[in-house]
C-alpha positions, -999 to 999 in steps of 0.1 A, spaced: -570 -412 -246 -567 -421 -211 -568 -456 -197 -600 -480 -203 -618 -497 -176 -620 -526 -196 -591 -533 -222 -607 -556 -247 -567 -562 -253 -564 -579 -220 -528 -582 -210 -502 -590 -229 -463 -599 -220 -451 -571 -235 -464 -549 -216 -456 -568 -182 -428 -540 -167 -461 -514 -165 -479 -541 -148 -507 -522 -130 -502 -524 -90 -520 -550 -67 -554 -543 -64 -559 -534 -25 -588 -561 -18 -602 -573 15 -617 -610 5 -628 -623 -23 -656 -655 -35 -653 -680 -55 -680 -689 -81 -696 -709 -102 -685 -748 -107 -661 -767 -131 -693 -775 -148 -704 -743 -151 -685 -708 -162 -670 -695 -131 -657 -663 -117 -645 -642 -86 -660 -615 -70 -632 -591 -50 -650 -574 -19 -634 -538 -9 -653 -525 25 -662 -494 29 -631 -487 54 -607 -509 68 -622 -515 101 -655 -529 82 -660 -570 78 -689 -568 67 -712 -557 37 -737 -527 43 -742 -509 11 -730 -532 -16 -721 -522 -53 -719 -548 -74 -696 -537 -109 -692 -566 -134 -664 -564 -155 -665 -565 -193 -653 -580 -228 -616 -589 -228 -600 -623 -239 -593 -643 -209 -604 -642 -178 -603 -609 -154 -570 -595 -143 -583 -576 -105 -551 -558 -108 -562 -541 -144 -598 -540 -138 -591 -519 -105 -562 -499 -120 -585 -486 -146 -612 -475 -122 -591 -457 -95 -561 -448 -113 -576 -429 -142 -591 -392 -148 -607 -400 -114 -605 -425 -84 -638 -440 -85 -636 -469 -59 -621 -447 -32 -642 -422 -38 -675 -450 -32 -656 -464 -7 -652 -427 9 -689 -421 4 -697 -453 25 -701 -481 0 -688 -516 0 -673 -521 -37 -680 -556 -51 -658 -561 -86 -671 -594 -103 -648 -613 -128 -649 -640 -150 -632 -670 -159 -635 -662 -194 -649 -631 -206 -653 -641 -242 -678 -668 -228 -716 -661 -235 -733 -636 -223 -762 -658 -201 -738 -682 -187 -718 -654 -173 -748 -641 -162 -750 -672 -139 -720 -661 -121 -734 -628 -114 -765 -645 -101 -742 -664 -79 -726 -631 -66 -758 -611 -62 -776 -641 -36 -742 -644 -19 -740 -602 -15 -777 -606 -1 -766 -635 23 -730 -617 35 -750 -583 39 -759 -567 75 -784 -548 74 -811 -543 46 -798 -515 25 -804 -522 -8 -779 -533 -37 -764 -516 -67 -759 -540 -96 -744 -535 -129 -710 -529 -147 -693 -516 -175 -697 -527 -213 -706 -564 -216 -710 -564 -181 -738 -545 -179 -759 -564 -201 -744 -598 -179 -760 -581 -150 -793 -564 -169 -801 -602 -177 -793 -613 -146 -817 -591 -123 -844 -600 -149 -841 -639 -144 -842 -632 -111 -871 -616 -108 -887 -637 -137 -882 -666 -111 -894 -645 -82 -863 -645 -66 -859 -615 -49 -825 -594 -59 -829 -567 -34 -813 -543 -65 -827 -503 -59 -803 -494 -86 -789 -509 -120 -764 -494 -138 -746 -500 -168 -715 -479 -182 -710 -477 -217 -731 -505 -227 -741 -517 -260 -778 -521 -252 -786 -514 -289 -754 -534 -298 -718 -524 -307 -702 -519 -338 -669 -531 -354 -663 -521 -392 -674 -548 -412 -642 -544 -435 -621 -547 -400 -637 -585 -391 -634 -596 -427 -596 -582 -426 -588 -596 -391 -603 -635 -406 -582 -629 -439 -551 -624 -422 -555 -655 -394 -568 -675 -424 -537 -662 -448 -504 -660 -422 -522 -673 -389 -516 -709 -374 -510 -723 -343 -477 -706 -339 -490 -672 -343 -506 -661 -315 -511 -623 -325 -519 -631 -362 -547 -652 -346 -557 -627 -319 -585 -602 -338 -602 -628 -357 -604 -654 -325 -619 -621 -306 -647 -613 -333 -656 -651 -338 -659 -657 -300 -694 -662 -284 -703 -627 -263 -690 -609 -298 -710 -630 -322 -740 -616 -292 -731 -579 -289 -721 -568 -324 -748 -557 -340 -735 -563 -376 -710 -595 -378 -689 -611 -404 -675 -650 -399 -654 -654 -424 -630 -635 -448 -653 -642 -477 -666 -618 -503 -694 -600 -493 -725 -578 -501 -739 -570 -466 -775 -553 -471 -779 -531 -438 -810 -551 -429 -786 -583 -428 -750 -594 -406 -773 -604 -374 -750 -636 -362 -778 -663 -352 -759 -660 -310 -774 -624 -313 -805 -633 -321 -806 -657 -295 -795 -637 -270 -820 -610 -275 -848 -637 -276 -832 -649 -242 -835 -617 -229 -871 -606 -243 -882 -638 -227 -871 -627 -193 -887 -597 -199 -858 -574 -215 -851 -549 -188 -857 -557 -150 -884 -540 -137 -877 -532 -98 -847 -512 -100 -844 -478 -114 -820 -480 -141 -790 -457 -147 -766 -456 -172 -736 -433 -186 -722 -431 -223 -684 -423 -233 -700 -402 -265 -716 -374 -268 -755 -368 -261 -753 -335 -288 -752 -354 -322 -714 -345 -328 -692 -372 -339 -657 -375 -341 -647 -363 -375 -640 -391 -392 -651 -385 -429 -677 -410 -440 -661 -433 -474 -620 -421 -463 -594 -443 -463 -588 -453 -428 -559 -478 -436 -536 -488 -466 -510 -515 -470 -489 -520 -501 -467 -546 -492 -452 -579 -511 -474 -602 -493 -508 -577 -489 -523 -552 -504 -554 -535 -483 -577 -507 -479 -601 -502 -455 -625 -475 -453 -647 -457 -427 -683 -468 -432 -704 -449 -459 -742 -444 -463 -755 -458 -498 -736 -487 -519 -701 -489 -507 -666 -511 -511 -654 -507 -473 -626 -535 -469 -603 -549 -503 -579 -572 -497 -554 -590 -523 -527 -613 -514 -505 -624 -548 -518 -652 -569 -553 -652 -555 -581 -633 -563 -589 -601 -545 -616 -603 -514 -640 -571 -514 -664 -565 -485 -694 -539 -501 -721 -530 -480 -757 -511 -486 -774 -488 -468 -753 -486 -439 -751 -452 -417 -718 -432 -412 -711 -454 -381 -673 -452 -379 -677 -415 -370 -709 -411 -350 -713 -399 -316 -703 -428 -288 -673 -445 -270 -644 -448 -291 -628 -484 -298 -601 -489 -271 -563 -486 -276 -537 -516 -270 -512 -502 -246 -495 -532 -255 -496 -522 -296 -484 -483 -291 -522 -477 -286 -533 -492 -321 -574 -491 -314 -592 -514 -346 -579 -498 -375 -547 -490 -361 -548 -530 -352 -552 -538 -389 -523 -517 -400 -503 -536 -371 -515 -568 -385 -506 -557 -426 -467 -545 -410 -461 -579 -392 -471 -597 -427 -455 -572 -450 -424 -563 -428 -433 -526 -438 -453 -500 -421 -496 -497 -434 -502 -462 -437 -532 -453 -410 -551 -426 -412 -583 -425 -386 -568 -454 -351 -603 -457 -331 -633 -458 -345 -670 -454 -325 -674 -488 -309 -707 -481 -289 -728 -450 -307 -746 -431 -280 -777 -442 -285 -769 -476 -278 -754 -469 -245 -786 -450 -232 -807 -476 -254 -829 -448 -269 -829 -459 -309 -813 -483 -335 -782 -476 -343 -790 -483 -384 -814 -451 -378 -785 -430 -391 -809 -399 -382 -805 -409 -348 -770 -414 -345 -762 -381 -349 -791 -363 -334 -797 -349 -297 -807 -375 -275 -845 -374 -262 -850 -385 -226 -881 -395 -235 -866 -423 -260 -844 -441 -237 -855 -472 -218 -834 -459 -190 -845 -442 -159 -819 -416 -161 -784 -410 -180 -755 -392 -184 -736 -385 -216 -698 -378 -218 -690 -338 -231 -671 -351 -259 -663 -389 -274 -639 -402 -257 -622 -439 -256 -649 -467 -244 -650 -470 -208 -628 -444 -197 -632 -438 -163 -636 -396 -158 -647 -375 -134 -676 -362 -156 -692 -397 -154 -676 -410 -122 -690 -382 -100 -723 -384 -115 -731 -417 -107 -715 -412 -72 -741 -383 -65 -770 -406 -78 -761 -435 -59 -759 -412 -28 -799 -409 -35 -805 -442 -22 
């Protein structure tokens, strides 16, 4: 699986000696306030002898802990499958890449800072060509809600084009069995003095996860999840938030690409399997790939207490449906969720888990091009209709492939459709 734009793993000191090279950037901006969430936008002219913007794209970064890292964000887009910001650049665009201070942070007050960046591209541009705003996983929906407060306050944007990459516009999906299993272990062997025993559970419980997973578990507790139930209240806030300002904007045409495909195939990852065991002194675990009708997905048993079972009912066969795949820890040998788990279960048990299925889907299709529910298990793993998706126009990857994974397939689509404007 090739790099991801977005490594929801951020950085970690491990893997400091393949550091990615310095981002090649011509100014950047401050923004936000201390009392505020903050960011940086990183400005990359069309050509060196440019100093000013004329056809800006704006490309919000995503869901990571921390805040943004230019150096990674850019390595992933220009130094993958294909070299997307050159390739703008080359085609006569000015590339904005917006940060954030903290990327776990909700999704509306980030969406302040990409206010902020939009009004100051508008006052730094010459000339009146209009902007492209939008970015890749989280940040897309940052920037969907932030061209649709603007124009809910009749402030004009000056956006022709929004575009979102792998976005979970329908939500994402993490196994229910991996956030109960990622709390159990903090809650069992974390502390303040282990940092990576902390890590998953601290990621799942933060603020933009509790709004974009579409099924969430807060604690390691023993659970019957009904497939009607799991909504975290942040979600349902957020979507009221966004309904208020009237869901989508409505100026722009709106683009968007998925990493999975648009066919109904999935990634063959047997519905009810085993995706991890650990049979160690300290835990004892299984997890398994989501099942359709009443199902144990997640046990876990430390000695001396009493086992923890996560069942859930009437759940789809999400774990292998068409979409991005969940993306790999570079830092980890390139565990993905389950393959995090059965890191977690060797640092408690000082043994290896046994792993069958690493990366899950993280966003199905059909959230990405937001053209059903991703419980409609139907859905997940039929052809997409056009006709279905709030999108103007999308592009689906040939085959699933890790979540935002920058490839030519997608890249040079979206550089051909921005060359409309």
């Amino acid at each position: 699986m090739s790099k991801p734009v977005v490594n929801i793993w951020g950085t970690s000191a491990e893997a400091a000696p393949a550091a990615a090279p310095a981002a090649p950037w011509d100014t950047k901006w401050d923004l936000g306030s201390r009392h505020t969430a903050s960011g940086t936008a990183w400005v990359f002219y069309s050509s060196p002898s440019e100093k000013v913007l004329k056809r800006p794209v704006i490309l919000a970064d995503g869901f990571a802990p921390g805040g943004t890292n230019i150096d990674d964000l850019y390595d992933g887009l220009q130094n993958g499958q294909y070299p997307f910001v050159s390739t703008l650049r080359e085609a006569g665009f000015d590339v904005v890449l917006l940060g954030f201070a903290d990327r776990t942070a909700s999704i509306l007050d980030n969406a302040e800072v990409a206010i902020q960046c939009i009004m100051r591209t508008i006052a730094d541009r010459e000339g009146e060509h209009p902007l492209t705003v939008g970015g890749f996983s989280m940040g897309g929906l940052i920037t969907r809600y932030a061209l649709a407060k603007l124009e809910r306050q009749r402030m004009r944007h000056e956006t022709a084009t929004y575009l979102s990459y792998d976005t979970p516009h329908r939500g994402a999906w993490l196994p229910l069995g991996v956030q109960a299993y990622a709390h159990y272990v903090k809650d069992n062997w974390g502390g303040p003095l282990k940092p990576v025993l902390n890590s998953f559970s601290n990621l799942v419980n933060s603020p933009a996860a509790r709004q974009m997973l579409r099924w969430h578990l807060e604690t390691a507790n023993g659970t019957t999840l009904d497939v009607a139930d799991g909504q975290h209240q942040d979600r349902t806030d957020f979507l009221e938030a966004l309904e208020r300002m009237g869901d989508w904007p409505q100026i722009p045409r709106l683009l968007g690409v998925a990493n999975g495909t648009d066919t109904g195939a999935g990634n063959n990852i047997p519905a009810g399997h085993s995706a991890m065991e650990a049979n160690g002194p300290h835990l004892i675990a299984r997890l398994d790939a989501q099942g359709t009708g009443e199902r144990t997905v997640a046990r876990m048993d430390k000695p001396g207490q009493e086992p923890t079972e996560i069942r859930t009912t009437g759940f789809p066969e999400l774990d292998g449906a068409p979409g991005g795949l969940f993306p790999q820890a570079p830092a980890f040998n390139d565990a993905a969720n389950f393959g995090i788990a059965a890191m977690l279960a060797g640092l408690v048990n000082k043994t290896e888990a046994e792993l069958t299925h690493n990366a899950s889907t993280f966003v199905p299709t059909i959230s990405a091009v937001s053209s059903a529910r991703i419980d409609d298990h139907d859905a997940l793993y039929s052809k997409i209709d056009p006709e279905r998706s709030d999108l103007h126009d999308f592009h689906c990857a040939t085959s699933n492939e890790g979540h935002t994974t920058m490839t030519r397939e997608l890249g040079e689509w979206i550089v051909n459709k921005l060359k409309e404007v």
